[in-house]
Every structure is written in C-alpha cells, then in structure tokens.
Steps between C-alpha positions, in 0.01 A plus 500: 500500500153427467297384813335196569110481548421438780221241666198703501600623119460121414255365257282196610375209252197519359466081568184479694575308797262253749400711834236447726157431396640409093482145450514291139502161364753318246395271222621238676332545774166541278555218318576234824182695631277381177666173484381391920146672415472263147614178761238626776290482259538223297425330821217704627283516178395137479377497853308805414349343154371173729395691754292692257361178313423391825295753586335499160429139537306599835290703364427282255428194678277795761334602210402166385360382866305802510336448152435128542309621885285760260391202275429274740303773700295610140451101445422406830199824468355330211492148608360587870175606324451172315139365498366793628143459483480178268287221580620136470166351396415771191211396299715528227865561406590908532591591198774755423508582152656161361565303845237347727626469846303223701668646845692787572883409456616333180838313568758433214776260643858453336805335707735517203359870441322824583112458685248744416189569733165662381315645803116658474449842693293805582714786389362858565411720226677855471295716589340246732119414445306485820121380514215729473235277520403111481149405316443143559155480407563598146583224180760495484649639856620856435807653728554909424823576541691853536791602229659838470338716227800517293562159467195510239701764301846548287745765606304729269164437643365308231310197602643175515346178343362203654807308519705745566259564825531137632887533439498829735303317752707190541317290232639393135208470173444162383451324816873491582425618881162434553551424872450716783492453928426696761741650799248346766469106333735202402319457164533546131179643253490531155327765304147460352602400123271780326556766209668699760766151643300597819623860522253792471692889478194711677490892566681734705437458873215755541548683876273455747293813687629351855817339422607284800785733692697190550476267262709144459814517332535488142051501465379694232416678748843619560493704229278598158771497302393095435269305281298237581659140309211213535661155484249202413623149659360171383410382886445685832728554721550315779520764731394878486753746442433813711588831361857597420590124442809520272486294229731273305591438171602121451875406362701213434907577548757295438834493553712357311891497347506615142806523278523807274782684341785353705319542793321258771196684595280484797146613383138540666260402205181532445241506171617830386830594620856376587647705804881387580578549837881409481654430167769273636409226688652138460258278670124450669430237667162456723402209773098551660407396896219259425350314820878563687715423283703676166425331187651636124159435372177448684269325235827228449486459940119392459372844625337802305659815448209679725691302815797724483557674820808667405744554211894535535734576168871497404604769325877488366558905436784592248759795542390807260852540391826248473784478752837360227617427824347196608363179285125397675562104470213449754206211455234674698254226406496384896452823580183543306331220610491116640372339171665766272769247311870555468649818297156574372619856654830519446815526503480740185872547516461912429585830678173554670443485878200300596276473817226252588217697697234287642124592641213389658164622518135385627184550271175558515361244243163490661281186413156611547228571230 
C-alpha cells in the first residue's frame, strides 16, 4: 500500500499573502480617495483664486500710490523754482522764443477741464558754467564764463558750429533762449543782440605760471581743460558776480495734459522739446495763495500772477494696467478741486483704478528788478 506524505513533504501555495510591513490599496479605495480630494478641492480653489486677486489688486492699488507720490514729488520740484530770478517790473516783456511773459507764472484756468501753468526758471547747464570774470566797464558789459573743452567739439573732435556751441552751453540759435541769471541775484538779462546773439566761443584756457593751489570750485581755474565763453548783455548787472558764480540759462516749462495715441499725457514743455513725465494721468487742476487766500486764477481775483505765494495741484493718477474685476464709477471732480464742476473727472465707467494726489508748494517768484 502506498504511504501517505506526510506534513513536512507538503507543498505550499505560491499565493503571495499580506505579512507585516506589506500593505496595498483597492480601486475602491483609490477612487473614494480621488473623489474627497476633487470635493476638498472644489471648495478650496476659489478661496485660493480670490485670495490671489486680492493680493494682485494690492499691489496694484500700492503700485499706483507710489507712482502718483513720484509725480507729485517731480511736479512739486519744478513748480518750487517758479520765478526764480524774474523781476515783476521788466522793461519789457521776456521773450521766449514765441511767448512774452510779463511776470514769472503764466496761469491757464479751466473748471470744466485740465489747467496748464507756464513757470520762468534758472535751470543749470550740464556741464555747469561758473563765472570767470565780470567786465562792467566795457559796451556792452562782458561776463567770461568757464565750459568744458569738449563741449566745443563732436565725439570725433571736430569742431562744432556756432549754434551748435550755444546749444551745448544751455542756449538755443535764433534768440529762442536769450536769457540768462546769475546763482547770487533774483534777476533776468538778456544777451547783447550782435552777430554772435551775445555769445563769443574764445580760446583754450591758457595755464597760469602760479596757479592758485586752491582755487573756487568749478573756476577756470579748476582746471585747463576749459575755454574761456564771453557773454555780451545789453545792461549791467545789478550786482557783481564774484568768481565761480554759476550761471543760468533762462527757460519757460509748462506743464500741461496732452492727449496722444490713446493716452493722457503729463508733459514738461518747453520751445524745443516735449518730456512726458507720466503718460497716464486723468486730471490737473491748480489753485495759487495770493494775499491769504486760494484763488483758481489770480489775474480773474484782481491780483497779478507775481502775488502768488504758493501753488497746490490735483493730480488724478490712472492705474498702468486694468483690474476686469472692478467697474471705477467714481466722479472725482470734488476731489480735484472746489470750483472744478460736476463729472468733469469722471465717472469713466472702465477697469482702471484711479487716485487723486494733491500738493502744495511755496515759490520763490521774487518781485524785484
């Protein structure tokens, strides 16, 4: 009789079976996994998108306040310097190219628009032009004057002409800026009307056996790497200018809104050249401190523009870029203004953000001639 196997003769499955440290998932258990991670997050991912637009819409609206402060800060420069060194009783209008100018701020009012302001100013030439010496008893008065050597020449050392001279100097041909003042007076002078418009291109500064060991700044006798400029002026000046006076080429900027392209922008003018200094800007508005109190327009209050004290503008700054999420339906006429009339700014019913910045600043606008 054949035997029976016995235990240990037994062969064991080959079914792999769970021990310790072996662990595994069913589909169904996948699949009710997937489906409470999809609910989780159907709920989770719309708080996430807002509180991402939100955060978006902070930096925008940051990003907006901190350009509008930067224009009012660049506008606020440019205005502070207004009447520098312009008289109220000139013998005759200054004349800037096509404009006379009686005083020193030009005032354009609009209520049911944008104001523009023209202000008169000393600007300093680049390089800066410093006073070598004053010649009073000459006809007409002479002033020399210091300019850097290469200013005189083109990048390839060729010599510049005439014009182009004057234009390197702070001075335009064709008596467009045919005004100059000095850094130690409150007055304008205009250039002897010769052959030359007043401006005579000498030699190279020739160096002297004793040069003085400390000269004043910016002299000629700073350095020999200067010529000599003579400028002719049709009266003498009222006071003398010592030696390393700077001296300053006249302007007339304005600022103004101009629309181009789409675009509302906020330019410094002057006879030559448009600079924009924001190309989104909504509204200017300006109001002038005349004998106490804030008037839109000085002449129209009985007073003359050389009264103004101070200046303060409205500036309404626009965002750079839309937000689809909100609809601006602001009038920010009252904010621009307490003659500025109703929904002259606004609403404009578009995607833009908007801000109303608002300065003040004190000028010089001296009186005397």
């Amino acid at each position: 009789m054949p035997s029976i196997p016995s235990s240990s003769n037994r062969v064991e499955s080959s079914r792999p079976c769970r021990g310790t440290g072996q662990s595994g998932f069913s589909l169904v258990e996948v699949l009710i996994t997937l489906g409470v991670m999809a609910i989780l997050a159907a709920f989770m991912f719309p708080s996430f998108w807002n509180f991402q637009r939100q955060g978006l819409a902070e930096i925008s609206k940051n990003d907006l306040l901190d350009r509008a402060e930067r224009i009012k800060s660049f506008v606020a420069d440019e205005i502070k310097m207004a009447g520098y060194m312009v008289g109220r009783n000139f013998s005759t209008p200054l004349t800037i190219g096509a404009n006379t100018y009686q005083t020193s701020i030009a005032v354009s009012n609009s209520d049911n628009g944008d104001d523009q302001i023209t202000i008169i100013k000393g600007e300093s030439a680049f390089p800066p032009l410093f006073v070598n010496n004053y010649n009073s008893g000459s006809v007409p008065p002479t002033v020399e004057i210091c300019a850097a050597n290469t200013a005189f020449e083109n990048p390839d050392g060729s010599p510049l002409s005439h014009d182009d001279i004057r234009g390197r100097i702070g001075l335009r041909a064709g008596t467009v800026y045919d005004l100059v003042s000095f850094g130690n007076q409150k007055r304008v002078y205009r250039l002897y009307d010769d052959a030359n418009e007043g401006v005579n291109i000498g030699g190279t500064f020739a160096a002297k056996s004793n040069p003085d060991p400390t000269p004043p700044a910016g002299t000629c006798e700073e350095t020999y790497d200067t010529r000599l400029v003579t400028l002719s002026l049709q009266e003498t000046l009222r006071d003398d200018v010592p030696q390393g006076t700077e001296v300053f080429p006249v302007r007339a900027r304005q600022i103004s809104i101009v629309a181009s392209g789409g675009e509302n922008q906020l330019r410094l003018s002057d006879q030559n050249q448009n600079e924009i200094i924001d190309r989104q800007v909504d509204g200017l508005q300006f109001q002038y401190l005349v004998d106490g109190n804030w008037v839109d327009d000085p002449v129209a209050a009985g007073a003359g523009t050389e009264d103004i004290r101070a200046v303060r503008f409205y500036l309404l700054v626009r965002s750079l870029a839309v937000d689809k999420d909100r609809t601006d339906t602001t009038d920010y006429s009252p904010q621009m203004g307490p003659n500025v009339a109703a929904n002259t700014y606004g609403p404009y019913n578009d995607n833009f953000r908007r801000v109303v910045v608002v300065g003040e600043v004190e000028v010089k606008n001296y009186v005397t001639k």
